[in-house]
Backbone as XML, in Angstrom:
<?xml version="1.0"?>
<chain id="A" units="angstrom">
  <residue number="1" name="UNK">
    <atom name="N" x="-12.808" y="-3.060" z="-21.465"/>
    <atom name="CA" x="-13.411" y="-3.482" z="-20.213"/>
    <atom name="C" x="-12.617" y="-4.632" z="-19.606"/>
  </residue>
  <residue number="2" name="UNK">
    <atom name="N" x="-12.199" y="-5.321" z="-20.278"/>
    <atom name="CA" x="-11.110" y="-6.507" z="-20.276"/>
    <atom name="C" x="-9.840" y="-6.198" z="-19.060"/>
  </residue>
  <residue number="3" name="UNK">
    <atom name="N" x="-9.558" y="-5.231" z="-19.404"/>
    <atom name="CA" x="-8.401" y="-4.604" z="-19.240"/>
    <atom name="C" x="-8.723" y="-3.756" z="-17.969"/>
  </residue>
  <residue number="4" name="UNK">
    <atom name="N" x="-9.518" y="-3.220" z="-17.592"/>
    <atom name="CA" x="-9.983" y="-2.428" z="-16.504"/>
    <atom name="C" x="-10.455" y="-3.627" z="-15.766"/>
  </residue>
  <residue number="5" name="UNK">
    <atom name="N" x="-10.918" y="-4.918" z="-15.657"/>
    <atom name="CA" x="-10.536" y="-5.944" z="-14.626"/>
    <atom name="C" x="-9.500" y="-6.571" z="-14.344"/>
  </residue>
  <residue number="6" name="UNK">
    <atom name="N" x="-8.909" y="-7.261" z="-15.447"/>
    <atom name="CA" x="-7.850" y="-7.654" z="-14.819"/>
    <atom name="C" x="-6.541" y="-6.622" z="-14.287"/>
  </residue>
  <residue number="7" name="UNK">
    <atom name="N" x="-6.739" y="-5.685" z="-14.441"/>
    <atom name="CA" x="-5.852" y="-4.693" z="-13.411"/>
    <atom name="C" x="-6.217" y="-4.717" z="-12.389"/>
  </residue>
  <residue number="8" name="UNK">
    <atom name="N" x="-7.322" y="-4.302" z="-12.195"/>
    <atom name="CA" x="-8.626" y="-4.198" z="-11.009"/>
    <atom name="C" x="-8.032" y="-5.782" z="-9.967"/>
  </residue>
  <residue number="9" name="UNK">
    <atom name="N" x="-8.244" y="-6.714" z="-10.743"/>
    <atom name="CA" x="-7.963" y="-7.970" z="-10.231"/>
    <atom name="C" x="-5.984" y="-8.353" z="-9.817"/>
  </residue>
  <residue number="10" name="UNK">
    <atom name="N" x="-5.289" y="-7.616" z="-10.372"/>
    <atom name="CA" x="-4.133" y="-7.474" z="-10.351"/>
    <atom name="C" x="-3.465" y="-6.813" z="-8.824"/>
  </residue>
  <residue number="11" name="UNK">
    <atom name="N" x="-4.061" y="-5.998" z="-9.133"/>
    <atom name="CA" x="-4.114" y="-4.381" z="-7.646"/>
    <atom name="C" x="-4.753" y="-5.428" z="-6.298"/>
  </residue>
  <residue number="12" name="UNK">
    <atom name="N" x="-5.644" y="-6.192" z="-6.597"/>
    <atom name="CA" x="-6.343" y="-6.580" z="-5.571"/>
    <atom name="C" x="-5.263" y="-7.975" z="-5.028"/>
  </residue>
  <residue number="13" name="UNK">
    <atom name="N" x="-4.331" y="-8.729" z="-5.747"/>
    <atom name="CA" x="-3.862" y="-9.710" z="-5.579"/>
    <atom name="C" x="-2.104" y="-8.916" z="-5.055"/>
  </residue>
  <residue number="14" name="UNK">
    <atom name="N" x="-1.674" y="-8.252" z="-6.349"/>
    <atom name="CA" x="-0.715" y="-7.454" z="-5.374"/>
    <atom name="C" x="-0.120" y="-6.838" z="-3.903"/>
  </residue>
  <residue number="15" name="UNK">
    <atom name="N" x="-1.670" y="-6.552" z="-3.653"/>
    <atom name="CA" x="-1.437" y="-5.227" z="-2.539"/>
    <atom name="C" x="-1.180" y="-6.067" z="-1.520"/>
  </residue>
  <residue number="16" name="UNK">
    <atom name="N" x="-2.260" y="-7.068" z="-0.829"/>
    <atom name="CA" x="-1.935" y="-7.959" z="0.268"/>
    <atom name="C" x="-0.154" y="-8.723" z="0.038"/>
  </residue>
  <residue number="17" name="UNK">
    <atom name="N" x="0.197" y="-8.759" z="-0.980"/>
    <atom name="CA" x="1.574" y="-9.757" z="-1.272"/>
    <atom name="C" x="2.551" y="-8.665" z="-1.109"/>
  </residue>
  <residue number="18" name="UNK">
    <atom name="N" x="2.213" y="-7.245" z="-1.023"/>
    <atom name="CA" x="3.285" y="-6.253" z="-0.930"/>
    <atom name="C" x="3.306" y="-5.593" z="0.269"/>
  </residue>
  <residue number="19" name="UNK">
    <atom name="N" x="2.313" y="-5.712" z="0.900"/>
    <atom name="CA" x="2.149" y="-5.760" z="2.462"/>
    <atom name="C" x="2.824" y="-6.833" z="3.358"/>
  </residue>
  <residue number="20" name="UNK">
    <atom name="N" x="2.578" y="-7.556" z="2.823"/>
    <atom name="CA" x="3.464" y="-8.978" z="3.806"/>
    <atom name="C" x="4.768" y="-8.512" z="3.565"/>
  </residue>
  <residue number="21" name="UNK">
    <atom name="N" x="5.505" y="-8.364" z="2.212"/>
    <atom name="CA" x="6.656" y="-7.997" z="2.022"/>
    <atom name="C" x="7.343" y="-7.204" z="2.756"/>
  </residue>
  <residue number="22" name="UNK">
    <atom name="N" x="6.694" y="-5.907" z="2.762"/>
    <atom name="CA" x="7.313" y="-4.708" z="3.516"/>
    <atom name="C" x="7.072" y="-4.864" z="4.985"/>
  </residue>
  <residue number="23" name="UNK">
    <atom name="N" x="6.483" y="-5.761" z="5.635"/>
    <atom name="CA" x="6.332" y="-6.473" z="6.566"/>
    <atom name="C" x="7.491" y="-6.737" z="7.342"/>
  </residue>
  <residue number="24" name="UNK">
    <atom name="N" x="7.768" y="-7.885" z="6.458"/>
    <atom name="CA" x="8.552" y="-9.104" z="6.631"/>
    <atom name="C" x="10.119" y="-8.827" z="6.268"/>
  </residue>
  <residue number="25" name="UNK">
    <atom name="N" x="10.388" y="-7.703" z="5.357"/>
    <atom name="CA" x="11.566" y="-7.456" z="5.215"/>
    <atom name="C" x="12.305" y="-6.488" z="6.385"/>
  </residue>
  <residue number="26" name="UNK">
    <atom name="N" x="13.820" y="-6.267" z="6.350"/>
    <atom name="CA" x="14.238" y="-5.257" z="6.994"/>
    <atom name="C" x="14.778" y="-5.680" z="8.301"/>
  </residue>
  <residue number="27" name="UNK">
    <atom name="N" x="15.426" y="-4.952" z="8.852"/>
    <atom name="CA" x="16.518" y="-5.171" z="10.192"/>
    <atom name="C" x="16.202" y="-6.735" z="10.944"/>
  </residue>
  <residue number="28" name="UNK">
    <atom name="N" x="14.543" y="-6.538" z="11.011"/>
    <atom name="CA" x="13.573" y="-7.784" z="12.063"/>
    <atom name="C" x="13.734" y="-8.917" z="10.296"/>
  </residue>
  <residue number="29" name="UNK">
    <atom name="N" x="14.263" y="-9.759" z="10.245"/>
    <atom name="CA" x="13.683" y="-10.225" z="9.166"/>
    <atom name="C" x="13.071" y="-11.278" z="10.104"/>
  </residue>
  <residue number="30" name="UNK">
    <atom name="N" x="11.737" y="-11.547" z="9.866"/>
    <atom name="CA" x="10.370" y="-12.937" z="10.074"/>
    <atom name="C" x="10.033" y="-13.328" z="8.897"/>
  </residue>
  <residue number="31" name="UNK">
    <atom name="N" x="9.980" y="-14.629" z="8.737"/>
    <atom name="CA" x="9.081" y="-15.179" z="7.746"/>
    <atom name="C" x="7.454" y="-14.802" z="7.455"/>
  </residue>
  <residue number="32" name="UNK">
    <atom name="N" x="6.976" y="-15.067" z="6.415"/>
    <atom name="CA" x="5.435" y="-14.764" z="6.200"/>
    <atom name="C" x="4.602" y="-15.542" z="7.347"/>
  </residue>
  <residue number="33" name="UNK">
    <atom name="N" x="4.891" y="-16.666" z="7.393"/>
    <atom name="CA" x="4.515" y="-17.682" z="8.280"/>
    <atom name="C" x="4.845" y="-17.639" z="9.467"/>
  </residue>
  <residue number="34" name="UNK">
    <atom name="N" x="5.854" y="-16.870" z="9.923"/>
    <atom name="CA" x="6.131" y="-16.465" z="11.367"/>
    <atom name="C" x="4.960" y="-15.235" z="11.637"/>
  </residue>
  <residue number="35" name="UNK">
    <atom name="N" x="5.065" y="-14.607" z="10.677"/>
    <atom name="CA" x="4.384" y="-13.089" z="11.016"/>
    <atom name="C" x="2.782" y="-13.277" z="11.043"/>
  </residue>
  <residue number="36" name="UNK">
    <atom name="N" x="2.460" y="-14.084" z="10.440"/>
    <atom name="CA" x="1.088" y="-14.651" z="10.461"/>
    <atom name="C" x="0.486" y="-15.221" z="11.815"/>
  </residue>
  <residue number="37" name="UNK">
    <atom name="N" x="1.146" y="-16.422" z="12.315"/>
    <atom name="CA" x="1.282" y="-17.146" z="13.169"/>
    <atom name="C" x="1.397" y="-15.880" z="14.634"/>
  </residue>
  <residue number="38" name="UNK">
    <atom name="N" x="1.989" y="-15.837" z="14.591"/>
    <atom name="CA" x="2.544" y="-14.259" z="15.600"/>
    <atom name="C" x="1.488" y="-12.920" z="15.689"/>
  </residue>
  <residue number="39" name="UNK">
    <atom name="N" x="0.887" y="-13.034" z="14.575"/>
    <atom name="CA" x="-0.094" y="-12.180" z="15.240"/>
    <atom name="C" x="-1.421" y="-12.660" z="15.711"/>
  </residue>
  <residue number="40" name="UNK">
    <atom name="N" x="-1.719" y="-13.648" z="15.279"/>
    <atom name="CA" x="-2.598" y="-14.579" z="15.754"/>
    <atom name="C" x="-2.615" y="-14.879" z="17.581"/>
  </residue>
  <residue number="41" name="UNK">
    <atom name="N" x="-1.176" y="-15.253" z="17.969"/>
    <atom name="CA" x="-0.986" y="-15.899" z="18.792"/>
    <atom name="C" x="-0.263" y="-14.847" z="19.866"/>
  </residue>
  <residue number="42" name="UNK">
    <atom name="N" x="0.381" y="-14.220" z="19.582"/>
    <atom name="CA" x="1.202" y="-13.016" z="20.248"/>
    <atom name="C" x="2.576" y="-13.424" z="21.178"/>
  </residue>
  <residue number="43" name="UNK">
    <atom name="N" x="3.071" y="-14.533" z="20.660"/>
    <atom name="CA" x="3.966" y="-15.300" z="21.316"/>
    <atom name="C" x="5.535" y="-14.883" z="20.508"/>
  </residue>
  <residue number="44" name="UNK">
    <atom name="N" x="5.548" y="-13.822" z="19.903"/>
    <atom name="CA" x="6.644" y="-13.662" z="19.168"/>
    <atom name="C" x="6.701" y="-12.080" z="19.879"/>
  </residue>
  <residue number="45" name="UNK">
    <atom name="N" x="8.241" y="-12.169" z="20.224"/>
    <atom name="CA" x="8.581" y="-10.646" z="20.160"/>
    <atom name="C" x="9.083" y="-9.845" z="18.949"/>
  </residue>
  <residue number="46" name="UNK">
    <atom name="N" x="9.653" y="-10.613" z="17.984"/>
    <atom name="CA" x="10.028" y="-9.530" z="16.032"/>
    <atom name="C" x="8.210" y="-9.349" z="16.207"/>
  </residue>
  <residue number="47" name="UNK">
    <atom name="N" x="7.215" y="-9.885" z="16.171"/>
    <atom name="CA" x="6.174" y="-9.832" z="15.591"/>
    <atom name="C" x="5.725" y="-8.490" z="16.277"/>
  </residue>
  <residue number="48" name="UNK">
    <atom name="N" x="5.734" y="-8.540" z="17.702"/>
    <atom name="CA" x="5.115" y="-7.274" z="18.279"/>
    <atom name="C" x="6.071" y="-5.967" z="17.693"/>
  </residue>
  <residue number="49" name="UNK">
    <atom name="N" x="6.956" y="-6.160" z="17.524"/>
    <atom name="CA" x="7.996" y="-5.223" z="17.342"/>
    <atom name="C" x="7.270" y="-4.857" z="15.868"/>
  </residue>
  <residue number="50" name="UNK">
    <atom name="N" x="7.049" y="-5.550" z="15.253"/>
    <atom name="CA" x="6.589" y="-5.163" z="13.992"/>
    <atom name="C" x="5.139" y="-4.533" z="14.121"/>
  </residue>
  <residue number="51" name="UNK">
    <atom name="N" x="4.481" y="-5.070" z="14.655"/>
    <atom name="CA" x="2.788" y="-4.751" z="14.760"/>
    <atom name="C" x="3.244" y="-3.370" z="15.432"/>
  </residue>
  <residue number="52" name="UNK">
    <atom name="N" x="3.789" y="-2.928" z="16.099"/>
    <atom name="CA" x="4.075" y="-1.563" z="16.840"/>
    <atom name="C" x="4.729" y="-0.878" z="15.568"/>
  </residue>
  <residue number="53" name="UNK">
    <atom name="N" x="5.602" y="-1.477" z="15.306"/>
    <atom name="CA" x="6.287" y="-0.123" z="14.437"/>
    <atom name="C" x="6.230" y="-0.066" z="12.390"/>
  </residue>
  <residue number="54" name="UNK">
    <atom name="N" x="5.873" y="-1.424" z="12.551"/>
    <atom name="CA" x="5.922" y="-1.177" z="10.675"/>
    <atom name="C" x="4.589" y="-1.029" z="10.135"/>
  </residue>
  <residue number="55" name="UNK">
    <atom name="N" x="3.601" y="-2.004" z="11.177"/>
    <atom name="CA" x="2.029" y="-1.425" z="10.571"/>
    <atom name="C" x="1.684" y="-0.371" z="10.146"/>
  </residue>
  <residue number="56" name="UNK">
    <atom name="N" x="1.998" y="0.292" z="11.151"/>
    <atom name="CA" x="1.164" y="2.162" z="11.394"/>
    <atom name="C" x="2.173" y="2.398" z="9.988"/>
  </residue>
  <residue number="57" name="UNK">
    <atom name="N" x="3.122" y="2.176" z="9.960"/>
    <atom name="CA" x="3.650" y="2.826" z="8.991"/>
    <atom name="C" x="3.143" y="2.145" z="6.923"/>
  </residue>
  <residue number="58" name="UNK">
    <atom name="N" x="3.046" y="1.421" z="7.294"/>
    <atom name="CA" x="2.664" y="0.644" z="6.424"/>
    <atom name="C" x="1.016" y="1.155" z="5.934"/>
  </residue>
  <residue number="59" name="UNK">
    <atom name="N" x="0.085" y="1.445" z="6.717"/>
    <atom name="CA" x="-1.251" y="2.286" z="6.711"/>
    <atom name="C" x="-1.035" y="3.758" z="6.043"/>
  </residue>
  <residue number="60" name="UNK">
    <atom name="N" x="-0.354" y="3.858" z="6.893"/>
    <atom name="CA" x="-0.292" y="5.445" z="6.383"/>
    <atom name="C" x="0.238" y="5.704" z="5.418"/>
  </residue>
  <residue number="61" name="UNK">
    <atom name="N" x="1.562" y="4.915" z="4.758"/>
    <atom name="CA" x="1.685" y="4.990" z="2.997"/>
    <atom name="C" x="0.452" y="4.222" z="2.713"/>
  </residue>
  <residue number="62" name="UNK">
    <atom name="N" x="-0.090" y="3.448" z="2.490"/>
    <atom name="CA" x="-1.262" y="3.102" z="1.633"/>
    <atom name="C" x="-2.100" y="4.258" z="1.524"/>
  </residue>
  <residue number="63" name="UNK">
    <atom name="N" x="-2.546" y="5.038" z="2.759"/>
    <atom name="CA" x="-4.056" y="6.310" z="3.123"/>
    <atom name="C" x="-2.689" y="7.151" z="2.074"/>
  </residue>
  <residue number="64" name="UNK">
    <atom name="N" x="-1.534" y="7.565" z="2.262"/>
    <atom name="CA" x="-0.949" y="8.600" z="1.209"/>
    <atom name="C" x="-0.752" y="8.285" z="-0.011"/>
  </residue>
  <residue number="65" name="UNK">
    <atom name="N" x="-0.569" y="7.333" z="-0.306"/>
    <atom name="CA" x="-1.120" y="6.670" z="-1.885"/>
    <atom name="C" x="-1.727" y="7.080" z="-2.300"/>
  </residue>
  <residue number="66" name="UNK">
    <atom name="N" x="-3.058" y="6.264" z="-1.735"/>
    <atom name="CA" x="-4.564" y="6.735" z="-1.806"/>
    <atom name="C" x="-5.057" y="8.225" z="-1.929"/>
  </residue>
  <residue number="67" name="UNK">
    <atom name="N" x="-4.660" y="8.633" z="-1.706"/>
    <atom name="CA" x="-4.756" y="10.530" z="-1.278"/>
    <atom name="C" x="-4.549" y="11.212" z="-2.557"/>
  </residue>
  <residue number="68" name="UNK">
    <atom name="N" x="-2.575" y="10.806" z="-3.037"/>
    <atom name="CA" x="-1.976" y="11.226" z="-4.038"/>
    <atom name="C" x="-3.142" y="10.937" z="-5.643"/>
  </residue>
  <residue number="69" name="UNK">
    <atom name="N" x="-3.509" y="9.669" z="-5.293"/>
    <atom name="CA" x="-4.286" y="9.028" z="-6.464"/>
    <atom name="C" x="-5.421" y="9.762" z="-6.878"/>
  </residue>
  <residue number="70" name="UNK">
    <atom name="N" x="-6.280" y="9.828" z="-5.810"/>
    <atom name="CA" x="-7.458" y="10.902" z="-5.584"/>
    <atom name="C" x="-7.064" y="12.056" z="-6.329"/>
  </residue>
  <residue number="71" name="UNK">
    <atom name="N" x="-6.183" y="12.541" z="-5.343"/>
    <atom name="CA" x="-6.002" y="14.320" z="-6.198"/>
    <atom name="C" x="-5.420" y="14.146" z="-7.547"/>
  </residue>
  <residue number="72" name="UNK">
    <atom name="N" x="-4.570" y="13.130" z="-8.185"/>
    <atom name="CA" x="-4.659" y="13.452" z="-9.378"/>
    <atom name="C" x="-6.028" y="13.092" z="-10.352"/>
  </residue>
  <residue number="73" name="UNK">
    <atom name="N" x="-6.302" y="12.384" z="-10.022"/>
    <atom name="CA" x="-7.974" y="12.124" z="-10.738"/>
    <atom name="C" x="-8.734" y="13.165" z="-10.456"/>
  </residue>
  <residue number="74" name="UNK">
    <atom name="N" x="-8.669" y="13.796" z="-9.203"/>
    <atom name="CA" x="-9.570" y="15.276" z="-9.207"/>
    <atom name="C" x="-9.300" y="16.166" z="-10.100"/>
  </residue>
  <residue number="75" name="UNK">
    <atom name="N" x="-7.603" y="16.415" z="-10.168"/>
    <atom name="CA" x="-6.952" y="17.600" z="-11.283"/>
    <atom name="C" x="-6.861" y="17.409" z="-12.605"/>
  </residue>
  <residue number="76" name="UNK">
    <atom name="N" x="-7.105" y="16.388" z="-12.850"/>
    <atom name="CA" x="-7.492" y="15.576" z="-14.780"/>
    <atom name="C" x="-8.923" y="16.130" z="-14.814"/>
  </residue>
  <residue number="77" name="UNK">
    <atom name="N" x="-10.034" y="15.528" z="-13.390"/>
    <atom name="CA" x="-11.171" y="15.724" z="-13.705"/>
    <atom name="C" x="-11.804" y="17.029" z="-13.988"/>
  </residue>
  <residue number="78" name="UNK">
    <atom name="N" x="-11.349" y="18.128" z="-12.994"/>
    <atom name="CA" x="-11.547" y="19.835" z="-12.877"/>
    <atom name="C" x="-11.206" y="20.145" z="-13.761"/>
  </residue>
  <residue number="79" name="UNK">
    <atom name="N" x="-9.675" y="19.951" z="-14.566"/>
    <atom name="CA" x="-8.700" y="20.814" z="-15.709"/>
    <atom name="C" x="-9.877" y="20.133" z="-16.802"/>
  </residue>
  <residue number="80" name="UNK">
    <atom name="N" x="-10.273" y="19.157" z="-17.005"/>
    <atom name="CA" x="-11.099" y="18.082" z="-17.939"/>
    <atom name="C" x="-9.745" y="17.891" z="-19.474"/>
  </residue>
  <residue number="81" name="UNK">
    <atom name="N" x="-9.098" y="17.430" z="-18.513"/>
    <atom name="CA" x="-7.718" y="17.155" z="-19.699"/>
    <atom name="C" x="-6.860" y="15.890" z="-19.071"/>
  </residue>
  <residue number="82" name="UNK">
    <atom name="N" x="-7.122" y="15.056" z="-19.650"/>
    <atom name="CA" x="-6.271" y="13.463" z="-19.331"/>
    <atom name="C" x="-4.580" y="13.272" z="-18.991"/>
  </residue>
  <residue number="83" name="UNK">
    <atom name="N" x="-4.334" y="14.423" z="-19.474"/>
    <atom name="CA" x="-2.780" y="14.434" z="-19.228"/>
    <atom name="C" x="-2.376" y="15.936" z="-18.052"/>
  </residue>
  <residue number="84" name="UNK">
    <atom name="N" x="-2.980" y="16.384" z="-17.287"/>
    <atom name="CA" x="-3.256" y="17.303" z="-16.472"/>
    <atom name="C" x="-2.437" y="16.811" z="-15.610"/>
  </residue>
  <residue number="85" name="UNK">
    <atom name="N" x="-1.118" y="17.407" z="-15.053"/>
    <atom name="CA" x="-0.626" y="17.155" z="-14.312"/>
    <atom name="C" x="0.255" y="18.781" z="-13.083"/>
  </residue>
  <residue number="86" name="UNK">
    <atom name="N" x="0.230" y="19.053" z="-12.240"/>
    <atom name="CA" x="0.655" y="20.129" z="-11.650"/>
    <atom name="C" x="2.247" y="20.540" z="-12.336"/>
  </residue>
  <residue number="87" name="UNK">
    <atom name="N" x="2.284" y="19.755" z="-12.896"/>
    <atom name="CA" x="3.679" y="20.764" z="-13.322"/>
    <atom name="C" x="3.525" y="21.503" z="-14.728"/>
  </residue>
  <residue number="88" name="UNK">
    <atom name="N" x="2.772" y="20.813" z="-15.231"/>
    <atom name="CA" x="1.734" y="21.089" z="-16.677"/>
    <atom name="C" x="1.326" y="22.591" z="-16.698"/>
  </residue>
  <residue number="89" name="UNK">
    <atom name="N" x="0.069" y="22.471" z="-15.408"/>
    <atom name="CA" x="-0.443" y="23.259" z="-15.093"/>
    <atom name="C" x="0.054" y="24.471" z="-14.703"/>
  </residue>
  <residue number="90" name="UNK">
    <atom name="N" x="1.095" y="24.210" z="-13.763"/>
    <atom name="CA" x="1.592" y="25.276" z="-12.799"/>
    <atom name="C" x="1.479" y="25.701" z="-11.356"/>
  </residue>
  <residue number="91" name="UNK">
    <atom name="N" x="0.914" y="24.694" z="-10.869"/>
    <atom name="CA" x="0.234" y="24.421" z="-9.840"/>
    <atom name="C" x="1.353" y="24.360" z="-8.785"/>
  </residue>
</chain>
């Protein structure tokens, strides 16, 4: 049980720090503190540039993450075998 929180608690401290990252890195480089500040205020053009083009993208890998994660917990859960994986299977 130990162990199923502090992951739990791990995932939850990660995700926001890997979001800023993938943010903040790349062609536009902004600081955390620029990008923060900037969306708050809307006085930055990297920032809009980013809120337009890396968010959406940034959402939609998380929702496909999320998705991927799901269906394998569905196909462990249906097959009722812990190591159930589509290539296993044949799927």
């Amino acid at each position: 049980m130990n162990k199923k929180i502090i992951s739990f608690v791990a995932v939850i401290i990660l995700l926001p720090v890997m979001i800023i990252y993938s943010a903040t890195t790349g062609s536009i480089d902004v600081s955390a503190l620029e990008l923060i500040k900037g969306l708050f205020t809307g006085a930055n053009e990297n920032v809009d540039i980013i809120k337009d083009l890396r968010f959406p993208r940034i959402i939609i890998s998380l929702f496909a993450g999320a998705t991927l994660a799901v269906s394998g917990v569905l196909l462990q859960a249906v097959m009722r075998n812990p190591l159930a994986e589509p290539g296993i299977i044949g799927v």
